[in-house]
N, C-alpha and C positions, 0 to 999 in steps of 0.2 A: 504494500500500500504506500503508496504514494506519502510525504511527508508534506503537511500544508500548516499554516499559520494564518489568522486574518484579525482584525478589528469590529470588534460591535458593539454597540450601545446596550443602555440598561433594556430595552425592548426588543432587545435580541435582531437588532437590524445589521447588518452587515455592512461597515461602511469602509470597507479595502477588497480588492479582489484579495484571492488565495495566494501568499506567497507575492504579494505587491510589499514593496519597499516602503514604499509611501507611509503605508499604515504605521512602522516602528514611528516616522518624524510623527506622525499625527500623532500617534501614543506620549509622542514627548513634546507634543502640543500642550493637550489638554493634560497632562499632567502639570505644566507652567501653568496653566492657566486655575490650576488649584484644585483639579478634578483628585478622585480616586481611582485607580485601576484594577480590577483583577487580572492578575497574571498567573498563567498557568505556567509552572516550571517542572523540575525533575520527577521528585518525589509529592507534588503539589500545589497550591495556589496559595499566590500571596496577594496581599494587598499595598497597594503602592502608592506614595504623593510625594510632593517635593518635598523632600527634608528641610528647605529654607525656611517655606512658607508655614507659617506658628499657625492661622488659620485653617489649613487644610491637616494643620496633624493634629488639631486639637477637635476639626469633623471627623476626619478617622478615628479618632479616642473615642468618640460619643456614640456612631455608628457602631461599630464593634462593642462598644461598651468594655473596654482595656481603660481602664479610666488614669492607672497609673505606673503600672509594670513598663518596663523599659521596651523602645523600638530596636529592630532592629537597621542595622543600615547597610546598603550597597553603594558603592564608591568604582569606580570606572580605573581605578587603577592607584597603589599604593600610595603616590606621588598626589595625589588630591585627598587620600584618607590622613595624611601629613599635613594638610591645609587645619585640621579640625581636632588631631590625636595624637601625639605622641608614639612610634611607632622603632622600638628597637629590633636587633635583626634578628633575633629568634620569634619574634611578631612579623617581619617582614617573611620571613621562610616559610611560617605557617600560615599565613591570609595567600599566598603562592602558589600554596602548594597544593599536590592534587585534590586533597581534600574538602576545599577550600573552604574551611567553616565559619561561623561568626567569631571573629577576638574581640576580647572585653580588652580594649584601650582605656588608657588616660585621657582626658579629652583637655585639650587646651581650651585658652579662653577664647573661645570662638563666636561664630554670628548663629549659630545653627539654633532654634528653637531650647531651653528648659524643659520643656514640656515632654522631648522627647527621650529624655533619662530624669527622671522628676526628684529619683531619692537618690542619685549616686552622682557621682564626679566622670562618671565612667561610660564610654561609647562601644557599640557592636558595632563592629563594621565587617563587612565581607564583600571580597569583589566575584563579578560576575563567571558561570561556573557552567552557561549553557549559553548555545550561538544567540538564543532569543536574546536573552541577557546582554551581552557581549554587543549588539545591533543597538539594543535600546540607549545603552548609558553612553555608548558610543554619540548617539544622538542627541541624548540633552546634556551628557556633560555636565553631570554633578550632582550632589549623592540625594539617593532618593530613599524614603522609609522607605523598608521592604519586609512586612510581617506577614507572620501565618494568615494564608487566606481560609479564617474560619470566624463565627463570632464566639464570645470567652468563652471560653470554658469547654468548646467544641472541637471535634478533633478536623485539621485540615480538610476542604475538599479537595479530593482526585480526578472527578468527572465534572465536566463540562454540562453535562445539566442539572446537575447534584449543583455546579456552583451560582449557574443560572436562578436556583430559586435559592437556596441557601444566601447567598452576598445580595439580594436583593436587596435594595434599599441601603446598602454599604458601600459599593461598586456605582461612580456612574457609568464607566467602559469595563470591555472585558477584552483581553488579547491571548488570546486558545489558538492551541494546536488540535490537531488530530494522534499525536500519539497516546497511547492507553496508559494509564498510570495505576499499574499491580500490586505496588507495596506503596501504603505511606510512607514517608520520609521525611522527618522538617530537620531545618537544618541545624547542622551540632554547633556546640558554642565552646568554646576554648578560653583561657586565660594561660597568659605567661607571670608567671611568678618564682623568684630565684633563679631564674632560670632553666626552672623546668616547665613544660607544657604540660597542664592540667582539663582534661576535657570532664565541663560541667552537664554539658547534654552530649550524649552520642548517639548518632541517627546519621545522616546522610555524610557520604564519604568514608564513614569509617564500619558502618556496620554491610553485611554479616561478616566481616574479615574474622575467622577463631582465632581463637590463645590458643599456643600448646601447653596443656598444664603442666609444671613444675616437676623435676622428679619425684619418681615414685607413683603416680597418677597414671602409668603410663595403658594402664586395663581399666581406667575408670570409665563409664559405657553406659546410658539408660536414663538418664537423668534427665528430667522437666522442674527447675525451679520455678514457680510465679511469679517471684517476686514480691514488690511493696505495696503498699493501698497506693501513693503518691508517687510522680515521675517514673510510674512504674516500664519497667522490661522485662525480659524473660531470659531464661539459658536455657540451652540445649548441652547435656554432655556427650557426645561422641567422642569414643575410640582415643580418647585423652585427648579430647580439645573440645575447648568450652566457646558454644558459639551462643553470642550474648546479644540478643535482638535490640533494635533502635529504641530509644524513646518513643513509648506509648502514651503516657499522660497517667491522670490522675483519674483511678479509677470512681471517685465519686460521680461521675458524670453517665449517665446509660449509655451513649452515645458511642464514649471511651471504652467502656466494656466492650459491646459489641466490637468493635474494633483491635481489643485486645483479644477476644475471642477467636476472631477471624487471623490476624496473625500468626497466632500459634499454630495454627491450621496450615496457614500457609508454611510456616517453617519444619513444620514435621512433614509436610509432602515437599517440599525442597531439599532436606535432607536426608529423605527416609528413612525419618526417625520415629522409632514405637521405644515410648519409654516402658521403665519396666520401671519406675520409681519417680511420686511424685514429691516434692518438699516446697512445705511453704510457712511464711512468717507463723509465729507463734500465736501472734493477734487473731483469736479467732473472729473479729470482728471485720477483718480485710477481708473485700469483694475476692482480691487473689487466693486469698486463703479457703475462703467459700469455693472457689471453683475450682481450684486443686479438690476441693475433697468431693463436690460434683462429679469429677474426674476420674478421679480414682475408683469412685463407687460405679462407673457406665463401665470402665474398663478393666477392672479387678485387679489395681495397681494395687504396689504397696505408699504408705503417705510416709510419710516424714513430716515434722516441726524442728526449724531452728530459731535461737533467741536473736531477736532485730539486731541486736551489738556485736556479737559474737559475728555477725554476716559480714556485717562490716569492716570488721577484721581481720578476716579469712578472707574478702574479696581484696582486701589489701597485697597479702601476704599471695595468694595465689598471682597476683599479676607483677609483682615485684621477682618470681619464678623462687621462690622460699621451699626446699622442698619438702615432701610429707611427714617425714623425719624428722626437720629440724629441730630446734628445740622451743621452746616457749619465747615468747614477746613480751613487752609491756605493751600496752595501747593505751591513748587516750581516745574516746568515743564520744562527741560531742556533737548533739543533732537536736531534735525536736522533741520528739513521742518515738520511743518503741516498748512492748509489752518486756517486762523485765520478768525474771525467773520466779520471785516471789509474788509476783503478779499485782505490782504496784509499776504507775508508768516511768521508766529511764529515761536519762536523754545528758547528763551529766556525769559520766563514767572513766573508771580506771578498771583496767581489764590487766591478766597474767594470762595467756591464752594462746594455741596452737590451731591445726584445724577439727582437731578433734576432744579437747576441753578449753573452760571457759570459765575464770574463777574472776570472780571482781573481788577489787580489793580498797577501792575508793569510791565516793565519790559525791556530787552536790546536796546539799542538806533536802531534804523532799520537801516541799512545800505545796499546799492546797491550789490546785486551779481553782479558784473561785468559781462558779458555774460551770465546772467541765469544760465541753468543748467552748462555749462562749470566750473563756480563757484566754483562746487563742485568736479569736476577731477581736476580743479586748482587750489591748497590752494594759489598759491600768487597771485593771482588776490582776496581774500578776504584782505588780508593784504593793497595793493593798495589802495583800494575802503577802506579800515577804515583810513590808513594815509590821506587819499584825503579829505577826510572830517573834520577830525580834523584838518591839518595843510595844507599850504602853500609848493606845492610839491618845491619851489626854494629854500625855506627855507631849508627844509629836505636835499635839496641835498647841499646847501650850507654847515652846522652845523656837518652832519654825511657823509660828500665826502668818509670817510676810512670804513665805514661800509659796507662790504660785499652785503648783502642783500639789502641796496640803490643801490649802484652798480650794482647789478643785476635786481632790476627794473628797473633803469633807461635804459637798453637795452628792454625793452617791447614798445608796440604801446601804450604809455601811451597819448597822445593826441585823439587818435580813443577812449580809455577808458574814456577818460572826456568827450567827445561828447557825449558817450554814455548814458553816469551817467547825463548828463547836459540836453539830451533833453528826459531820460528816458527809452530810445532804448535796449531792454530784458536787462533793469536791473530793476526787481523787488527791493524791498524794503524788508528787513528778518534782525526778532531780534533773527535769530537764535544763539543760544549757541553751535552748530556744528560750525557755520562757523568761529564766535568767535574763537575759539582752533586752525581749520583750517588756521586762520588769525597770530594766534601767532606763530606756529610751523615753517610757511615758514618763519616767520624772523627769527627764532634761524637755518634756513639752513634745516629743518627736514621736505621733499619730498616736497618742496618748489614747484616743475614745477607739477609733478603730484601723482594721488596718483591708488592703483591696485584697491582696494577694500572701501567700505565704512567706515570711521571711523579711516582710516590708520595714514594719519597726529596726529591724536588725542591721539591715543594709543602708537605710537610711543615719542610725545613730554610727556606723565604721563610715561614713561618707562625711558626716559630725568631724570624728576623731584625728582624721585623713589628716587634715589642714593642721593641726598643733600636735598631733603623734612623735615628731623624731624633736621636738621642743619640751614634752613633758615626761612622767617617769610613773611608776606607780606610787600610789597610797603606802605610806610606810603601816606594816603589820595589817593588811586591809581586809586580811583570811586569818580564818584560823583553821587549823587541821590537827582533829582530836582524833585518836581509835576508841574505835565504841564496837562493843560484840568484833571484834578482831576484822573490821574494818576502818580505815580513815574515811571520815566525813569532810567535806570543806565547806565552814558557815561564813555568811558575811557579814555581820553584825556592826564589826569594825566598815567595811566597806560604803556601808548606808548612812552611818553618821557623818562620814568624811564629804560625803556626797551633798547631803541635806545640809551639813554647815558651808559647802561652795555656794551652793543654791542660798543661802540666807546671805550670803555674804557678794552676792551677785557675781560672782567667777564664772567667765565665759564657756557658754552649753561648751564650747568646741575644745577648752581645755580639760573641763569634765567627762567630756569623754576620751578623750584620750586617755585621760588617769584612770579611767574605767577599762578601758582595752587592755594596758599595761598592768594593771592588779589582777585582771586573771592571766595574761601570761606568768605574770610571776608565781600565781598562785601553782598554775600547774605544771610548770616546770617543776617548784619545788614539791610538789607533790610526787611526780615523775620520779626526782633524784631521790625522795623519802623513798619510795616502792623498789629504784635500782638498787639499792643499796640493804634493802630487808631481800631482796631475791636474788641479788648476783645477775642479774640482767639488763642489758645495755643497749638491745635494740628495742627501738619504739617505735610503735604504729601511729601516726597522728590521720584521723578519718573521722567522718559523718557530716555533716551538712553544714552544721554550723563553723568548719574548718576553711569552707569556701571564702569566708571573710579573712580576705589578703593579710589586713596587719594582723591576725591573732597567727594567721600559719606560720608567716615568715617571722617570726619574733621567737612563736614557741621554737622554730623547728633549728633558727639560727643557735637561740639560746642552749638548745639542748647538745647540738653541732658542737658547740664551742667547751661545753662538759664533758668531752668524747662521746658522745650517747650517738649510736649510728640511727637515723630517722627513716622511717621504711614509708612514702608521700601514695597516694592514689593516682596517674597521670593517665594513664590510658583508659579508664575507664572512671566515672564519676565517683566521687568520695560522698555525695549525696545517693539518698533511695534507687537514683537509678541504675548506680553496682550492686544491690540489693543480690541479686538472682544470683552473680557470680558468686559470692559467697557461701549462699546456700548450696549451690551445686557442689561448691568446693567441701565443703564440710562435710554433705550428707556421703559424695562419694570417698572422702578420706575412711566416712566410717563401714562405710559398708567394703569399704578395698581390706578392711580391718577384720572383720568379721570372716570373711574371707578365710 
């Protein structure tokens, strides 16, 4: 079949012959002229406008309804993404190269829109990676948003009628081919940091390419992990190679399921592959997890469960090529929510652990999500729920009356929130290191009531810190780290006061955070060297989600570097949920290689 391209309006009118040139300048007409585009590319449709124009990205925000999560951008050639980013040569080699994914650049002080990175300092860019592409920016000459053509929370469209009704009313043009698009694909996104390449989504360019697993794995064989509820992906083991599907998304979404459904489908008839073993997160509450055991029960698998931390660790340790043998790790595990062993939620952890056990031995003091999941749309009901525990709320309002952020708690139903916390009423218990960040950003005033997207508070308050980080130092004594039941806790008791007295004393949000950034590295370093030094062990794993925040990685990871501690980093595959699967596959086959 013939390869064809053309131009049409939002009423499906044709306004280029097939394969007329024309069409790309008019594409970069009406894109000048403030329009939006559907563009059909590799793995899917994106939606497109001029990056200049603050107008046209701020109708695409509201159409789409992405009201604040970052754009991504396409740039016509390295040499103009330098116009607007910072762009060193392990970032030039990777925006280059075959792969060609989005880089999270530094963005200088540019003319480009605010709007279109709203909580970070920080720009995507990726240059053009198919002839469409490569014709179009050739044509207008200069960098255009270029996002998932889907609306939030929805997974990419593939087809050309699928996108005709789906981007209606988002799209006023549409510029489609006629080739078929078989696997979604959005594009992966990259950071260079220390100078190594850390991939935070992996999807297009880099997937299905396998791992070879590490030695010792070399009869591992049968394995379907699912994966995470969030950013979720999948693994396949064959014949000792882990092939680790693209980002899928967030399966809260129906949409998303079907779609993760249908991949795995597609991937077990690509590689024909019949598992003989399924494993999934311990969360009986993930949609993955539910169909793992749907799964297992239509085709008379055996299941498996592993714990969220432990995955993350193992997915470390497996792509670093560590093999089945070796000996135990330290880790630090630093993420959101995952179901912990006791069945209280983790997310602030220290780990001693191989692929086949998993002992913690530290980690953040648990504190109450106030409303459960609300919790986490609400960064200052984490803050709440940490001042309530450490201090005396009369006290607080007494000491800090002029502090802003008192002030504004003290207008909440903070008596319903002690009842709550008092007789336990959906307020789980979570040593997460999200809700931590969560917890300090809504006092510095940063999306305090709520947040759009996962991780907003977090990434916004390190965008805070950016600007006065190599200026300030941490809180002296700003942790404490007691053993309690033959583990270390770290409370911050110290850390709240130091904070609340800046805040009274009007010290700049931007050096408060900073001094918040640097009191947990310090904290867990020396946490880290307490642990090396009770176990004899000197490699550390540093992984989970909340490790994607540049200044905490490269601080801890320098810090520890500089104590001889050798750091074992996530790069090829994401140190977020979306190395999930690798993990699990890795562990469940270490143990069944065991049983063996």
């Amino acid at each position: 079949m013939a390869r064809r391209f053309w131009l049409e309006d939002s009423t499906g009118q044709k306004l280029t012959r097939d394969n007329d040139y024309a069409g790309i300048h008019l594409t970069a007409d009406v894109l000048r002229q403030g329009h939006v585009v559907a563009i059909k590319g590799l793995g899917g449709f994106h939606l497109a406008c001029d990056a200049s124009n603050a107008e046209a990205v701020n109708t695409l925000r509201q159409r789409k309804q992405r009201y604040a999560k970052p754009f991504a951008l396409m740039a016509s050639n390295v040499e103009q993404i330098e116009v607007y980013a910072y762009v060193n040569a392990i970032e030039r080699q990777v925006l280059q190269g075959k792969a060609a994914p989005i880089v999270i650049l530094t963005a200088k002080n540019h003319g480009l829109p605010r709007s279109i990175s709203p909580d970070s300092d920080a720009l995507g860019f990726m240059l053009p990676y198919t002839p469409l592409h490569s014709l179009l920016m050739h044509a207008f000459d200069a960098p255009i948003v270029l996002t998932s053509g889907n609306r939030s929370e929805q997974p990419q469209c593939i087809d050309n009628d699928e996108a005709r009704s789906q981007l209606a009313g988002i799209a006023d043009y549409f510029l489609l081919h006629n080739r078929a698009i078989v696997n979604r694909l959005d594009d992966s996104v990259v950071r260079v940091s220390n100078g190594n390449t850390h991939l935070l989504r992996r999807a297009r360019g880099y997937c299905p390419e396998a791992l070879r697993l590490p030695p010792g794995f070399e009869a591992a064989d049968g394995i379907l992990a699912m994966g995470a509820e969030l950013k979720n992906s999948f693994c396949l083991i064959k014949q000792g190679q882990a092939i680790v599907a693209q980002h899928v998304g967030d399966l809260e979404n129906a949409t998303v399921q079907q779609d993760y459904r249908q991949a795995i489908t597609l991937y077990r008839q690509l590689h024909d592959f019949t598992p003989t073993c399924i494993t999934v997160d311990k969360h009986p509450g993930y949609l993955s997890s539910q169909y793992g055991q749907a799964l297992t029960q239509q085709e008379q698998l055996a299941l498996s469960s592993v714990q969220h931390h432990h995955a993350h660790l193992a997915a470390c340790l497996a792509e670093n090529a560590i093999s089945l043998n070796a000996p135990p790790v330290l880790a630090a595990i630093f993420d959101g929510l995952g179901l912990g062993d006791d069945g209280q939620l983790w997310g602030g952890e220290f780990f001693l652990g191989d692929y086949r056990r998993c002992e913690r031995l530290a980690y953040f003091e648990p504190i109450a999500m106030l409303g459960g999941s609300q919790a986490i749309r609400e960064p200052w009901r984490n803050s709440y729920a940490q001042l309530a525990h450490y201090f005396a709320w009369d006290e607080l309002k007494e000491n800090y009356a002029d502090v802003a952020f008192i002030q504004q708690l003290n207008s909440k139903p903070l008596a319903l929130l002690d009842t709550m916390r008092a007789k336990k009423l959906n307020s789980p218990l979570s040593s997460s290191c999200g809700r931590w960040f969560d917890a300090f950003a809504a006092a510095l005033g940063v999306h305090a009531e709520t947040i759009s997207y996962e991780g907003q508070a977090a990434v916004a308050l390190e965008t805070l810190a950016a600007s006065a980080f190599v200026q300030e130092s941490a809180y002296p004594n700003a942790h404490c780290l007691t053993l309690h039941n033959q583990h270390f806790i770290l409370s911050w008791a110290n850390l709240w006061r130091y904070v609340l007295d800046d805040l009274k004393q009007c010290v700049a949000t931007q050096q408060i955070a900073a001094r918040i950034h640097h009191s947990l590295v310090a904290a867990t370093i020396e946490t880290l060297l307490t642990l090396s030094l009770k176990t004899g062990v000197s490699d550390v794993v540093l992984s989970g989600g909340v490790f994607q925040n540049r200044l905490l990685l490269e601080a801890v990871s320098n810090g520890l570097q500089r104590l001889g501690k050798n750091v074992l980093l996530p790069k090829q595959y994401p140190m977020n949920d979306g190395g999930l699967a690798l993990g699990q596959a890795a562990i469940v086959s270490a143990l069944t290689l065991f049983r063996e």
